[in-house]
N, CA and C atoms of all chains as a GROMACS GRO file, in nm:
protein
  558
    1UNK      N    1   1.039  -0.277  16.973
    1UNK     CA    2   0.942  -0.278  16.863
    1UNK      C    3   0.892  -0.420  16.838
    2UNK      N    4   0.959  -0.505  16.851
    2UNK     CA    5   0.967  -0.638  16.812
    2UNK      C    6   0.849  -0.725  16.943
    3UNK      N    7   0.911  -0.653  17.043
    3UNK     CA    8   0.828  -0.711  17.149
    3UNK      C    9   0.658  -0.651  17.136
    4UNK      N   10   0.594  -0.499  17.111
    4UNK     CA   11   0.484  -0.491  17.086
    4UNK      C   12   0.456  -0.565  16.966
    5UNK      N   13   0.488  -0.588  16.843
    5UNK     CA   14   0.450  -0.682  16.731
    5UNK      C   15   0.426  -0.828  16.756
    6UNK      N   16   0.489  -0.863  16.888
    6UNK     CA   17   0.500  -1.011  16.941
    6UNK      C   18   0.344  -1.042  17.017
    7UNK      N   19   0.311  -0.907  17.072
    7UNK     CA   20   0.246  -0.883  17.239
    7UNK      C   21   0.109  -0.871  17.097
    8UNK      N   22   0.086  -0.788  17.018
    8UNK     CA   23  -0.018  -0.737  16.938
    8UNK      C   24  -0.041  -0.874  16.884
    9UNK      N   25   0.016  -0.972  16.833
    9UNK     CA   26   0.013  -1.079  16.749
    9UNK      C   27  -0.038  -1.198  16.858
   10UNK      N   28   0.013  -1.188  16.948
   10UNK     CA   29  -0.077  -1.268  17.056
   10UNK      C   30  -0.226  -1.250  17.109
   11UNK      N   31  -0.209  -1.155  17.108
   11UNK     CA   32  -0.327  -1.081  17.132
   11UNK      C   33  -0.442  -1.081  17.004
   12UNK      N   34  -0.400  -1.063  16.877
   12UNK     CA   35  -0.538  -1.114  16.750
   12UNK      C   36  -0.528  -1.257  16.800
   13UNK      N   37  -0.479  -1.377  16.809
   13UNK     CA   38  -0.395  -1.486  16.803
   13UNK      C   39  -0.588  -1.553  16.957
   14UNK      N   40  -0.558  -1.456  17.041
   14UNK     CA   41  -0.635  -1.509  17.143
   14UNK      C   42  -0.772  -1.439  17.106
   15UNK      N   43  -0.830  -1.332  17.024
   15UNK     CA   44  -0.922  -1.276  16.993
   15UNK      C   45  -1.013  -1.395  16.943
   16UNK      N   46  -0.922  -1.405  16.786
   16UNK     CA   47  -0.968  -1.482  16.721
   16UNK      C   48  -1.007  -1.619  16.757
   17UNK      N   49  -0.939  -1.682  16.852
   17UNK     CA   50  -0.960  -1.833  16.878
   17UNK      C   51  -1.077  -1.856  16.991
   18UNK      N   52  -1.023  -1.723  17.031
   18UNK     CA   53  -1.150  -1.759  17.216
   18UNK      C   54  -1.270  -1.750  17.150
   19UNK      N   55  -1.312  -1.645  17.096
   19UNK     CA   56  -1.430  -1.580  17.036
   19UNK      C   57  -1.491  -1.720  16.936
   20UNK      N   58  -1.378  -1.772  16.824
   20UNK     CA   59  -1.443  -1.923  16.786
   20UNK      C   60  -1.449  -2.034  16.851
   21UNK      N   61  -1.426  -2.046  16.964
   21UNK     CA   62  -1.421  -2.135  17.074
   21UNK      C   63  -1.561  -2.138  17.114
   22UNK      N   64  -1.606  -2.016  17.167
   22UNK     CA   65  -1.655  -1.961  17.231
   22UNK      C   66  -1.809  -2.026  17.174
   23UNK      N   67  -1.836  -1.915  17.080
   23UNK     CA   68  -1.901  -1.986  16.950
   23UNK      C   69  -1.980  -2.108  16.954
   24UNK      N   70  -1.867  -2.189  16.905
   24UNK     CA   71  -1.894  -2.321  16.898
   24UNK      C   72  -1.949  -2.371  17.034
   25UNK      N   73  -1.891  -2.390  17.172
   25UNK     CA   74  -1.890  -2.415  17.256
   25UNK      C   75  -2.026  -2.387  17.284
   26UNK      N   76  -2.117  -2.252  17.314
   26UNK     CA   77  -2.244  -2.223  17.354
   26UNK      C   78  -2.354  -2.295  17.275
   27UNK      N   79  -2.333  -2.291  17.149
   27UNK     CA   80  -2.408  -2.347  17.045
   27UNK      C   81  -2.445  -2.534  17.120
   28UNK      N   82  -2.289  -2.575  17.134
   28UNK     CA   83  -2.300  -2.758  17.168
   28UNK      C   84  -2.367  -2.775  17.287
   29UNK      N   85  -2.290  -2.639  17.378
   29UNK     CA   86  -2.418  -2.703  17.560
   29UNK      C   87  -2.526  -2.667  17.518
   30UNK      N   88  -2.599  -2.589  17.433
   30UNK     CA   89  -2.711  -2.555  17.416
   30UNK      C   90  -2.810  -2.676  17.375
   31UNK      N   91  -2.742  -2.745  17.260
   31UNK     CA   92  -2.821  -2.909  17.263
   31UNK      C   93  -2.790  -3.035  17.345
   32UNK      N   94  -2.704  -2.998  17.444
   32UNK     CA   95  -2.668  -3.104  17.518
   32UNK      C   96  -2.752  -3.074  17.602
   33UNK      N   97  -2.774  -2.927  17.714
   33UNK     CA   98  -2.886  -2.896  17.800
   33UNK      C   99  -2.992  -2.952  17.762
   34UNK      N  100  -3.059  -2.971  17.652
   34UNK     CA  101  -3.179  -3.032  17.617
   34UNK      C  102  -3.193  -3.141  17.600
   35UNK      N  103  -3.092  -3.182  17.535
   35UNK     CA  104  -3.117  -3.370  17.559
   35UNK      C  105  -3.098  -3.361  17.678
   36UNK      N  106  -3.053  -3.341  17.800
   36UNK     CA  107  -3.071  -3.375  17.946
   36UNK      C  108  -3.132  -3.342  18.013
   37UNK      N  109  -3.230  -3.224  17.967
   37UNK     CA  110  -3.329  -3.159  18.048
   37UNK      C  111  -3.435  -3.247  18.144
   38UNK      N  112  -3.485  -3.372  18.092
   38UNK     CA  113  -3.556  -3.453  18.175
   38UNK      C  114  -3.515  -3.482  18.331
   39UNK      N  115  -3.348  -3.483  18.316
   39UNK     CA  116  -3.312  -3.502  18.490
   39UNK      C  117  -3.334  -3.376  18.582
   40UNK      N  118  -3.374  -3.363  18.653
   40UNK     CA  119  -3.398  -3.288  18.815
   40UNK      C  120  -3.290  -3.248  18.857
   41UNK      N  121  -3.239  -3.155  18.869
   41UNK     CA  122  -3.107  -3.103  18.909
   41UNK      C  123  -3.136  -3.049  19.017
   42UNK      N  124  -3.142  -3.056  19.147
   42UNK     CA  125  -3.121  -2.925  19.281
   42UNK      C  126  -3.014  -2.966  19.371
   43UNK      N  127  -3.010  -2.794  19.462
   43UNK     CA  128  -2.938  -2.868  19.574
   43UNK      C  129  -2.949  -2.865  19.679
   44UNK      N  130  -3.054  -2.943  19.633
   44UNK     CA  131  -3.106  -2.979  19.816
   44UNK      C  132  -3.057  -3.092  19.888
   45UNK      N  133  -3.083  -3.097  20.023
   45UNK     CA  134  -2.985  -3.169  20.134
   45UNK      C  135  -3.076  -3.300  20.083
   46UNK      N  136  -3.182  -3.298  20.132
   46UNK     CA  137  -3.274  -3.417  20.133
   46UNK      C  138  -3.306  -3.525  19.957
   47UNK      N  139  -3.261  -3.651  19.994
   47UNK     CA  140  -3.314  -3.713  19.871
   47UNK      C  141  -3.454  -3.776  19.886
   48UNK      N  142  -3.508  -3.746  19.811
   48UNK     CA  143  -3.670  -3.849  19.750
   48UNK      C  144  -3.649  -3.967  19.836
   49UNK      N  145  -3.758  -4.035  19.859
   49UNK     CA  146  -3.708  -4.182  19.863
   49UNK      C  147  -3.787  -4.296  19.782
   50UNK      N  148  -3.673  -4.276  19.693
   50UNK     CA  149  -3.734  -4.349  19.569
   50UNK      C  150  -3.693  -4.491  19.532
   51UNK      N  151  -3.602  -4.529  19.726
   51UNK     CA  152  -3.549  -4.644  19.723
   51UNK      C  153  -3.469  -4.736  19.598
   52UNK      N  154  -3.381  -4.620  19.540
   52UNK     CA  155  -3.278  -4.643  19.475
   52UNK      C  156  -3.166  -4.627  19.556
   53UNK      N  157  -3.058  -4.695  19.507
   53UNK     CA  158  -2.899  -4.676  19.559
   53UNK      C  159  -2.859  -4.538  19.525
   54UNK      N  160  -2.830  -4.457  19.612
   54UNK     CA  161  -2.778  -4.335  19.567
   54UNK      C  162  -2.635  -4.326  19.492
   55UNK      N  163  -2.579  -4.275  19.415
   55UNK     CA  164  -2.477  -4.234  19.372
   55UNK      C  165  -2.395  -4.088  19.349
   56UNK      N  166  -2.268  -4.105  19.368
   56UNK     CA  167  -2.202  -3.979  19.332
   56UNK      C  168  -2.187  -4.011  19.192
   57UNK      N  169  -2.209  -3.838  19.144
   57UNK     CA  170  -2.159  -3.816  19.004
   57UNK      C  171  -2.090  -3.686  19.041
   58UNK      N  172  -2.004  -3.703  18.915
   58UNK     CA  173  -1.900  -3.566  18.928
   58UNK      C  174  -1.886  -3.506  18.789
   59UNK      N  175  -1.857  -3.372  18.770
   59UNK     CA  176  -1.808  -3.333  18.644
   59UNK      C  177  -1.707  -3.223  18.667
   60UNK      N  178  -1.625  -3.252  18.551
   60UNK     CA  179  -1.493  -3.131  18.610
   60UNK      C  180  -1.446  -3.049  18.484
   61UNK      N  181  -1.375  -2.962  18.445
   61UNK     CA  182  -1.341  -2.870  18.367
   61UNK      C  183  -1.242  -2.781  18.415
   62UNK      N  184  -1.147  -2.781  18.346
   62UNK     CA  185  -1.030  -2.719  18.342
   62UNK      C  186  -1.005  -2.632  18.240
   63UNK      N  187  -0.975  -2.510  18.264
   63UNK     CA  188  -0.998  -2.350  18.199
   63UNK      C  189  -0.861  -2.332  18.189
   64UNK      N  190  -0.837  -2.290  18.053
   64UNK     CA  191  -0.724  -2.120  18.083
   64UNK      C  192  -0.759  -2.022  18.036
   65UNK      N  193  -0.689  -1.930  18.064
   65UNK     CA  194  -0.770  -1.791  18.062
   65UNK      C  195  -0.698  -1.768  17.938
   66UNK      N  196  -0.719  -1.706  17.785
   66UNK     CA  197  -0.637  -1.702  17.676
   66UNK      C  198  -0.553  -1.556  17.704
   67UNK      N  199  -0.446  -1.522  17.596
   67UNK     CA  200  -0.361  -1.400  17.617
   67UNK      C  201  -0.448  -1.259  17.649
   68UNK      N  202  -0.570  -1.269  17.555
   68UNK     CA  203  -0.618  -1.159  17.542
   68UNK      C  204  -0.691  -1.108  17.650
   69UNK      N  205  -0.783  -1.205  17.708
   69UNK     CA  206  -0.842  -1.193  17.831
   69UNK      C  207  -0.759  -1.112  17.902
   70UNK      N  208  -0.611  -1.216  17.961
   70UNK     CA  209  -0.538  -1.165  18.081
   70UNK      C  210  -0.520  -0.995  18.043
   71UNK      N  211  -0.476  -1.012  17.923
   71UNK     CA  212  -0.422  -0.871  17.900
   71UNK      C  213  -0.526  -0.765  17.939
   72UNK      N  214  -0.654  -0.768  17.932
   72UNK     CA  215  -0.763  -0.696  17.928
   72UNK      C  216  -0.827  -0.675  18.086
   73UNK      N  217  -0.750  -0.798  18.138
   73UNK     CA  218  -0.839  -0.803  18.305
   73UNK      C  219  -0.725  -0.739  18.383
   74UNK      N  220  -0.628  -0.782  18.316
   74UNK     CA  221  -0.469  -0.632  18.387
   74UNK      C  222  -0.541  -0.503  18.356
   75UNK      N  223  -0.576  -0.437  18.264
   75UNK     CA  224  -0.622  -0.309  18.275
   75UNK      C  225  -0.755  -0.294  18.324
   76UNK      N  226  -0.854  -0.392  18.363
   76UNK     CA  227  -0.929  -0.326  18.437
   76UNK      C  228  -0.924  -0.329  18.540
   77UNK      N  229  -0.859  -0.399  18.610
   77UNK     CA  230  -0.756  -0.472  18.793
   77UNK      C  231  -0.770  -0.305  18.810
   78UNK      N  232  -0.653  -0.208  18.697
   78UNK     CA  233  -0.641  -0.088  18.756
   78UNK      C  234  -0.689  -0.011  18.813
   79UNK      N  235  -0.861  -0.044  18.753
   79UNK     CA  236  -0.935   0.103  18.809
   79UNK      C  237  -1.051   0.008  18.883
   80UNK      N  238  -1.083  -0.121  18.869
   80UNK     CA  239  -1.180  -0.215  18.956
   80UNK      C  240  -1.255  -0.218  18.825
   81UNK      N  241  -1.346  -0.291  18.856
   81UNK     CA  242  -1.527  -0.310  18.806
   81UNK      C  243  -1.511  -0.481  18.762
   82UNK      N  244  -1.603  -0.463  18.691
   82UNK     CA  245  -1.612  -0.642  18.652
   82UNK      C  246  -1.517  -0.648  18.583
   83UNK      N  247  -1.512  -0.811  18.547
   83UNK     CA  248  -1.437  -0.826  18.446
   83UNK      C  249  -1.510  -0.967  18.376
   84UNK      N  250  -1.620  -0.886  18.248
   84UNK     CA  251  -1.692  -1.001  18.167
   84UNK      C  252  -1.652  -1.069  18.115
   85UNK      N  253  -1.547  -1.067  18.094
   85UNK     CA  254  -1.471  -1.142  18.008
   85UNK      C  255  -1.386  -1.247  18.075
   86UNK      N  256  -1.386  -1.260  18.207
   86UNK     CA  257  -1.363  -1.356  18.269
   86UNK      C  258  -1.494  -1.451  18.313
   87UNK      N  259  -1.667  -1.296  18.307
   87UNK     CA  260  -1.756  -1.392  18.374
   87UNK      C  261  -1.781  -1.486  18.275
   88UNK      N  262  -1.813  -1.482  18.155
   88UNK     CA  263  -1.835  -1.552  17.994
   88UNK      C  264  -1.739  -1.701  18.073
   89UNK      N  265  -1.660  -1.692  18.033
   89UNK     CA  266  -1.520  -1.791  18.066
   89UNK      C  267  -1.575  -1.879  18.139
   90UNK      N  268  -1.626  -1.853  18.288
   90UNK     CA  269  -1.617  -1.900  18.391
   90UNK      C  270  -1.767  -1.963  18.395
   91UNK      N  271  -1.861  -1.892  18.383
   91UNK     CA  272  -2.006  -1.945  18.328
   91UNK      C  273  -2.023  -2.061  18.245
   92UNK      N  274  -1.921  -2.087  18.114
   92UNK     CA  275  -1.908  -2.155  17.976
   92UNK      C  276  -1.847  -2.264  18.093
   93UNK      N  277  -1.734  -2.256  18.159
   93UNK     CA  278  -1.712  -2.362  18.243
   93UNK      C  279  -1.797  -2.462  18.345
   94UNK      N  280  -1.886  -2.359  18.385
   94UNK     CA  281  -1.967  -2.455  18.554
   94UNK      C  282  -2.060  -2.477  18.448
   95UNK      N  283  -2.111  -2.449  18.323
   95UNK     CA  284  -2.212  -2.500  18.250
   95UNK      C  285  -2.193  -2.638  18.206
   96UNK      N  286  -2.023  -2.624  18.088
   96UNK     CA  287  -1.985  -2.764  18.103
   96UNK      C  288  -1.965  -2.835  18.212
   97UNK      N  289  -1.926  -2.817  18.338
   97UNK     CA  290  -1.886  -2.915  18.424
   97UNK      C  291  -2.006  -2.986  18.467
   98UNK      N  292  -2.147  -2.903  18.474
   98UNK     CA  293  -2.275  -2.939  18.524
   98UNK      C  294  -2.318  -3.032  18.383
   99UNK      N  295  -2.297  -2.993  18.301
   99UNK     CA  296  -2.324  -3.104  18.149
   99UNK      C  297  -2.269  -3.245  18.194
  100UNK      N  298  -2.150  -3.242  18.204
  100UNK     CA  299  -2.064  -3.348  18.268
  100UNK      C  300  -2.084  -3.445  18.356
  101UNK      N  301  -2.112  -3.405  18.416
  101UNK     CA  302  -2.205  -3.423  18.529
  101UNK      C  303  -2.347  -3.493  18.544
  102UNK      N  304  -2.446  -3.450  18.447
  102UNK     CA  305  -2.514  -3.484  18.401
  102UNK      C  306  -2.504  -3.624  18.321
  103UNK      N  307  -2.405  -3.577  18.226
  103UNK     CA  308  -2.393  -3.717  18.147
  103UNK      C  309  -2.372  -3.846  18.185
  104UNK      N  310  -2.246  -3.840  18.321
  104UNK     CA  311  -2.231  -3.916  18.436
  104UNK      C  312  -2.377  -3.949  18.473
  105UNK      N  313  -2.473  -3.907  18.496
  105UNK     CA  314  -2.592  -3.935  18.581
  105UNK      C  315  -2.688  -4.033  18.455
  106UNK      N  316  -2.656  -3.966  18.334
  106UNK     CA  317  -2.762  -4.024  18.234
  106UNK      C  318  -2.730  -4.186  18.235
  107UNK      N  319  -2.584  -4.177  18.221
  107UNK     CA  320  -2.537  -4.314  18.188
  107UNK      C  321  -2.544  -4.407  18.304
  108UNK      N  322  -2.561  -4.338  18.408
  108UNK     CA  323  -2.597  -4.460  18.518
  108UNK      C  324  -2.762  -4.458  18.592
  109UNK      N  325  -2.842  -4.454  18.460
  109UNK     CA  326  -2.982  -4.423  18.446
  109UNK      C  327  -3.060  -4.369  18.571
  110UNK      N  328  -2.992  -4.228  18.602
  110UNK     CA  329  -3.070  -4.157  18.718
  110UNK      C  330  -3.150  -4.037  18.652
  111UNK      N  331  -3.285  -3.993  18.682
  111UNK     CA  332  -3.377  -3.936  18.668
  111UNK      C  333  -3.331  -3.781  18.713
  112UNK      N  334  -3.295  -3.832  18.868
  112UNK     CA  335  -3.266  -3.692  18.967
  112UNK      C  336  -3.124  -3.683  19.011
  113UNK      N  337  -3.082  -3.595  19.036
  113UNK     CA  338  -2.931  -3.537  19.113
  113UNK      C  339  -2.945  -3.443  19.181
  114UNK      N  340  -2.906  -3.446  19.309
  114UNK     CA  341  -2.965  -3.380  19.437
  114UNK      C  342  -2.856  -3.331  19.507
  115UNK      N  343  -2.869  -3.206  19.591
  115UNK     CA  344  -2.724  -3.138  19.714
  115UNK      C  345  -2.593  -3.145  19.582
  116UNK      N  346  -2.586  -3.089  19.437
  116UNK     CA  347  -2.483  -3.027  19.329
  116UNK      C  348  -2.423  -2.925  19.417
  117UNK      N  349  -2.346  -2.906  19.391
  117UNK     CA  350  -2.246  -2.805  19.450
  117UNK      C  351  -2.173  -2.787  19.376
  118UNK      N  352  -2.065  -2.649  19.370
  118UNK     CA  353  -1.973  -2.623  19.250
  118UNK      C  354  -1.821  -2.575  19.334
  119UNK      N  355  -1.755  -2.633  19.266
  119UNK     CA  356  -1.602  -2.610  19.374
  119UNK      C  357  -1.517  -2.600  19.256
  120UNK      N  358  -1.447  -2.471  19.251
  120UNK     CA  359  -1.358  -2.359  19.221
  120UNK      C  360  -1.173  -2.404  19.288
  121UNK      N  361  -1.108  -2.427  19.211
  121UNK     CA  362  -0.979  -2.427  19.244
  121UNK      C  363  -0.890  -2.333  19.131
  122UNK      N  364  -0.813  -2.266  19.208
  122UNK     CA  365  -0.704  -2.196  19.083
  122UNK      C  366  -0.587  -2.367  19.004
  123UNK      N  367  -0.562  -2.318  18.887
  123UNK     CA  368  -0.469  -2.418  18.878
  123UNK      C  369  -0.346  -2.343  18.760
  124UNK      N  370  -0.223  -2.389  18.772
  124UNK     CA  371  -0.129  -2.319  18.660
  124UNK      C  372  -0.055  -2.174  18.747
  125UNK      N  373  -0.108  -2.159  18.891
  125UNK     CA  374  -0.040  -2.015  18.951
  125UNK      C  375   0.047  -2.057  19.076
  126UNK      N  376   0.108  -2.056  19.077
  126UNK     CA  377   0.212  -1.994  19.190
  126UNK      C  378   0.182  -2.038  19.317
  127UNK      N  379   0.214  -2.017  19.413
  127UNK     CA  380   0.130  -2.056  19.587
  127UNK      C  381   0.116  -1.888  19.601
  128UNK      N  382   0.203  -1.805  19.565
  128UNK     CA  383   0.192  -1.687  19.615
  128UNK      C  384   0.087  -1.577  19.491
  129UNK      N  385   0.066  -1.680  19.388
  129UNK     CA  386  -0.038  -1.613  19.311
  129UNK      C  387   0.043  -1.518  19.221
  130UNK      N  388   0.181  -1.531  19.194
  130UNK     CA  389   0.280  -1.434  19.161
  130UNK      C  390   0.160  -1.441  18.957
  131UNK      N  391   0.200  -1.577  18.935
  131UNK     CA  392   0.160  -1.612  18.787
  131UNK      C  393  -0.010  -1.580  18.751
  132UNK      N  394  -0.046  -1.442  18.750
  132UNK     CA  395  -0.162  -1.430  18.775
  132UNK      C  396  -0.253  -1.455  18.619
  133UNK      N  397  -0.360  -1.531  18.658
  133UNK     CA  398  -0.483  -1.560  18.601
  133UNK      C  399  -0.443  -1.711  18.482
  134UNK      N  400  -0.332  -1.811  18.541
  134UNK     CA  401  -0.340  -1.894  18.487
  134UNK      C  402  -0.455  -1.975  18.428
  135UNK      N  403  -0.531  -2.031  18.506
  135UNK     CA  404  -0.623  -2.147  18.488
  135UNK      C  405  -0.702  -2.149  18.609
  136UNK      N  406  -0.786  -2.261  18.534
  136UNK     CA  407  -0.902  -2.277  18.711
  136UNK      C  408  -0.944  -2.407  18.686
  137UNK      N  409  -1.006  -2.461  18.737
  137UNK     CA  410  -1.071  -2.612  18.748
  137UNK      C  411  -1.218  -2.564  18.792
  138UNK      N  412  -1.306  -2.628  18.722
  138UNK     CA  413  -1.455  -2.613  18.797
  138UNK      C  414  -1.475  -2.746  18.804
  139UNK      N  415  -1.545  -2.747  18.923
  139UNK     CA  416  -1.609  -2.920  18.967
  139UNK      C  417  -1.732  -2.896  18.995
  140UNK      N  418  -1.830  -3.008  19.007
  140UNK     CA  419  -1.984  -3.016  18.969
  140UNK      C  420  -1.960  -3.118  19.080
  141UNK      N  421  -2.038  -3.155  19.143
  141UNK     CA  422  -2.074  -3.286  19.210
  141UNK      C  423  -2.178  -3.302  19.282
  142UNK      N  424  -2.284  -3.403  19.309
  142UNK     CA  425  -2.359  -3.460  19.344
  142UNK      C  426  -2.447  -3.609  19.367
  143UNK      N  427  -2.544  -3.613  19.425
  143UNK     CA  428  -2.590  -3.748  19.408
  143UNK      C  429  -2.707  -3.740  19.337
  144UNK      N  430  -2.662  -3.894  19.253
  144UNK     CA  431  -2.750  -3.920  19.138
  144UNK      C  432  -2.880  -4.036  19.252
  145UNK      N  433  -3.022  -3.994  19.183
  145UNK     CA  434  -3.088  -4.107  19.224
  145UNK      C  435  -3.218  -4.158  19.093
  146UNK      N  436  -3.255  -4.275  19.116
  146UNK     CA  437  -3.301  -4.294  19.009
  146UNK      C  438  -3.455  -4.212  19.009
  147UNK      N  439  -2.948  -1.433  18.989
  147UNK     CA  440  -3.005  -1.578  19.007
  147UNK      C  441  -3.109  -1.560  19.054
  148UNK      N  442  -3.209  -1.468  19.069
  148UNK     CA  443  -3.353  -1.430  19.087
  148UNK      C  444  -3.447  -1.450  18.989
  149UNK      N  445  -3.332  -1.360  18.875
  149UNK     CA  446  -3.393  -1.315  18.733
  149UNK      C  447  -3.411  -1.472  18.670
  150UNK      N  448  -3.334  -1.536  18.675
  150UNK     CA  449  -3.292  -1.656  18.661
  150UNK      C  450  -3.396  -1.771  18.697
  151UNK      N  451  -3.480  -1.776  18.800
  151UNK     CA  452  -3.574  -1.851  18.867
  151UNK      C  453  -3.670  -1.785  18.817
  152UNK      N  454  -3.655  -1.659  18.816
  152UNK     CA  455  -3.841  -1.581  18.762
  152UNK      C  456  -3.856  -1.676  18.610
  153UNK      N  457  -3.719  -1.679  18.561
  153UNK     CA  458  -3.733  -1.705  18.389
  153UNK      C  459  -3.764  -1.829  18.345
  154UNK      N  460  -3.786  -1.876  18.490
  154UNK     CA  461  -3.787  -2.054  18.491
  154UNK      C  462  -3.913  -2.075  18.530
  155UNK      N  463  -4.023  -1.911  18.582
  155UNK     CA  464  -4.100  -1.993  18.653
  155UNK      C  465  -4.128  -2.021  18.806
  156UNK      N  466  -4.024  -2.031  18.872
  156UNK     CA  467  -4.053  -2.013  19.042
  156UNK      C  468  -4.055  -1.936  19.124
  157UNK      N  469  -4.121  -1.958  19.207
  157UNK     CA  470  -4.153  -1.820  19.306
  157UNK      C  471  -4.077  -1.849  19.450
  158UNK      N  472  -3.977  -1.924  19.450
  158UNK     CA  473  -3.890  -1.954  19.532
  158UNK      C  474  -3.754  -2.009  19.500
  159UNK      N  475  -3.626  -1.979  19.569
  159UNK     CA  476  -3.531  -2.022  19.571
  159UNK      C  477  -3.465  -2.061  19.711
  160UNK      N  478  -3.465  -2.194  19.742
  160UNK     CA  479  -3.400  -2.301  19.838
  160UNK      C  480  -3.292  -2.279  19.878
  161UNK      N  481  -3.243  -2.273  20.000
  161UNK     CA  482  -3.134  -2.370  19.960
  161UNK      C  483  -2.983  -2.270  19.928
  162UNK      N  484  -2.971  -2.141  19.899
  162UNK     CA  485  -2.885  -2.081  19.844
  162UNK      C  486  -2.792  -2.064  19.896
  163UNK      N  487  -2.672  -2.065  19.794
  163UNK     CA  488  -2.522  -2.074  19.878
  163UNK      C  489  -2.460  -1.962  19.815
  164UNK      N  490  -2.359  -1.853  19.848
  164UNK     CA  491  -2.286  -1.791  19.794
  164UNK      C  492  -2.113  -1.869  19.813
  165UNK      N  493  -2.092  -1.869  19.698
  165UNK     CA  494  -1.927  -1.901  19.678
  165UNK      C  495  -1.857  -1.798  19.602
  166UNK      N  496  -1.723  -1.799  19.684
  166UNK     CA  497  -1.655  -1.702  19.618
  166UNK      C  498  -1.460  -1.773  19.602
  167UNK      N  499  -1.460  -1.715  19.486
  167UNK     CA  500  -1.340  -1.758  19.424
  167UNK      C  501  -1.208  -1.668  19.366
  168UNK      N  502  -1.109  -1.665  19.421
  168UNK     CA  503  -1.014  -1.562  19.387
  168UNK      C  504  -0.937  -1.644  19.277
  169UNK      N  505  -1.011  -1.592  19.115
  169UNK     CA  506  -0.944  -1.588  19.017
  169UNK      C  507  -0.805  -1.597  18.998
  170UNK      N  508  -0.792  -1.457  19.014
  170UNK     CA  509  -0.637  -1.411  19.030
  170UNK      C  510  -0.583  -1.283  19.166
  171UNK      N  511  -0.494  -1.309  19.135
  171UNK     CA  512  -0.458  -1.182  19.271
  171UNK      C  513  -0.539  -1.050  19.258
  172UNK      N  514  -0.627  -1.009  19.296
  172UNK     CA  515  -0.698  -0.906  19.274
  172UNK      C  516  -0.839  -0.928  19.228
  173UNK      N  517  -0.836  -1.012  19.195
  173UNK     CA  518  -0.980  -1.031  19.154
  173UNK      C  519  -1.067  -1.163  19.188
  174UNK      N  520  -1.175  -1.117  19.218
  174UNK     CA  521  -1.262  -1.270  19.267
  174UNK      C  522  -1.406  -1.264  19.181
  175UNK      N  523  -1.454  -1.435  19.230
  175UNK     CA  524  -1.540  -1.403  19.165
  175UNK      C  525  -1.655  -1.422  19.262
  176UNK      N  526  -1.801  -1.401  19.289
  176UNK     CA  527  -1.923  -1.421  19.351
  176UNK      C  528  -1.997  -1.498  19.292
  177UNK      N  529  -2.049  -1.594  19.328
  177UNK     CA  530  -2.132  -1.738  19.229
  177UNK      C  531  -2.265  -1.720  19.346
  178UNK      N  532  -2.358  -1.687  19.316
  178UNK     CA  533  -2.484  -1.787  19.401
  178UNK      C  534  -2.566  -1.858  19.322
  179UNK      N  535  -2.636  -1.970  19.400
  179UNK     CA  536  -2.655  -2.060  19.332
  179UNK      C  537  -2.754  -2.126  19.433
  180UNK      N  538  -2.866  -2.199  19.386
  180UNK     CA  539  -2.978  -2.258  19.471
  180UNK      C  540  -3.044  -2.310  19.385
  181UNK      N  541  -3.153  -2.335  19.434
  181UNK     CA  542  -3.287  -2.422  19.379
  181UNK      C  543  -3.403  -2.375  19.402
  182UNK      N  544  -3.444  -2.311  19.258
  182UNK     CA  545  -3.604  -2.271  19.240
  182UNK      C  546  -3.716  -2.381  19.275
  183UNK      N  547  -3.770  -2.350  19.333
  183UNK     CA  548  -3.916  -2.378  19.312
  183UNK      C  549  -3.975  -2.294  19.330
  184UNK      N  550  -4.135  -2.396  19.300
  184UNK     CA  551  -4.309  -2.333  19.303
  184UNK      C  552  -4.310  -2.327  19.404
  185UNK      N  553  -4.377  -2.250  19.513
  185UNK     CA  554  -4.466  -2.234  19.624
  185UNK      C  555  -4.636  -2.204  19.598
  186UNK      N  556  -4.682  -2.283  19.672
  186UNK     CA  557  -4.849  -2.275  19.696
  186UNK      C  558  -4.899  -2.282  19.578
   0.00000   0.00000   0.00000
């Protein structure tokens, strides 16, 4: 008994926090996207030649998945289909990491950032994946040019 | 990421990569991702 009262209490515990996380979080990239909107983001192979020094910029973000999620992506594992509630998560992440990223680029007064790419690592699980849906890392990277 | 470029405006997407990422044991995820542009 004690253990569902434990499991239920974790579970409001991650409702409540992700969901105000959440919140907040969309609201802040939402004015950060815009103050940065002026830079050129693609990813293309080829840079301009705008006879600037090229640079790497990077941005990174590190996720965990809260109680409630996991609990919710175990029952749909069972029968398949999406699981939105991981895409939300994971979206809110490569958004910040590309913010990040960005900011890196603002501060070393580049216009454009060119060939971004996004690289996905699990982090917090197991080698054999036993500890499922710990964490993840999203990385952003590219070259900044002026 | 079609809907995504239409909403932006371009009538092309560059460049596109699909990545895929195993979340957790059982589940992955599909990312594509490119660069809109204008054509003509």
């Amino acid at each position: 008994m004690s253990t569902v009262l434990f499991t239920g209490f974790l579970l409001l515990i991650g409702v409540f926090f992700g969901n105000r996380a959440q919140k907040k979080h969309i609201e802040n990239m939402h004015h950060r996207e815009k103050a940065l909107s002026h830079i050129i983001v693609t990813n293309l192979k080829t840079l301009p030649s705008t006879g600037s020094e090229p640079i790497l910029v990077t941005g990174s973000v590190v996720i965990a998945f809260d109680y409630f999620r996991r609990f919710i992506a175990r029952i749909i594992m069972l029968i398949g289909g999406r699981i939105t509630l991981y895409e939300d998560m994971l979206d809110r992440a490569r958004r910040e990491a590309l913010l990040r990223l960005l900011e890196e680029a603002e501060a070393a007064g580049a216009r454009q950032v060119h060939n971004v790419r996004f690289e996905f690592s699990r982090v917090g699980s197991s080698a054999r994946g036993a500890n499922v849906g710990g964490g993840a890392e999203l990385l952003a990277y590219g070259t900044a040019v002026l | 990421m079609i809907q995504d470029a239409q909403s932006k405006g371009a009538n092309a997407v560059v460049n596109v990569r699909f990545s895929t990422s195993a979340i957790t044991q059982g589940a992955s995820e599909l990312y594509v991702y490119g660069t809109g542009v204008v054509l003509g």
